[in-house]
N, C-alpha and C positions, 0 to 999 in steps of 0.2 A: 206370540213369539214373533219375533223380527226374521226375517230372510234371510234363508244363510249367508249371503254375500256380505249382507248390512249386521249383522252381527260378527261373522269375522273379521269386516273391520273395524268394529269397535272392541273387539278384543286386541286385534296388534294397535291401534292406540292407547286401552289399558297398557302393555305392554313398554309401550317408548315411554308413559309417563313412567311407570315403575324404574325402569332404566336411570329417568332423567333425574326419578326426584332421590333414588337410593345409591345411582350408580352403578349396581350388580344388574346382573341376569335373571329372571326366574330360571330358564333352561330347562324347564316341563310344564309350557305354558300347551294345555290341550283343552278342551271340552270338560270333563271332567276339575281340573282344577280353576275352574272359572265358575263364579254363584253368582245368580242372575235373581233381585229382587225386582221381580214385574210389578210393584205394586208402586215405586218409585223408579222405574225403569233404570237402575243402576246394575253395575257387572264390578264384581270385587275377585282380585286373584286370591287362593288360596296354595297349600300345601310348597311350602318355600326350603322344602330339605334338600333341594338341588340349586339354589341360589346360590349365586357366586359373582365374583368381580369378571370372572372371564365366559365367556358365549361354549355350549356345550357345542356338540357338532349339530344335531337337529335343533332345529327352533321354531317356534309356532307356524312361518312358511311355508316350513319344508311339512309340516304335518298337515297344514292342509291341503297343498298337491297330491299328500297320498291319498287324506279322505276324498277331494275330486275326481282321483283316479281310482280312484273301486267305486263310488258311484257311476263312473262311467259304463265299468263293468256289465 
């Protein structure tokens, strides 16, 4: 497994292309809905029941400042 750093940014670029190529949002882009086949080192979103044309209030960003910040902890 890749380093959290280099894995959360390949998750908000899954992210922007999802955006660019559907237009919507996921708007519950977290750990959990992201599936990681190491075998082909690819990262595919899942679970799209909060998709939308419009941005929720948290998004993938703001959820990883909090996971940095309780690892801080």
């Amino acid at each position: 497994m890749c380093p959290r750093w280099r894995r959360n940014r390949r998750i908000r670029k899954l992210h922007r292309r999802f955006r660019k190529d559907t237009g919507w949002y996921h708007n519950d882009v977290c750990y959990k809905n992201v599936l990681v086949d190491e075998a082909v080192d690819r990262m595919y979103l899942i679970d799209f029941e909060r998709a939308g044309p419009t941005r929720a209030v948290r998004d993938f960003h703001e959820f990883v400042n909090e996971v940095d910040a309780q690892l801080r902890l």
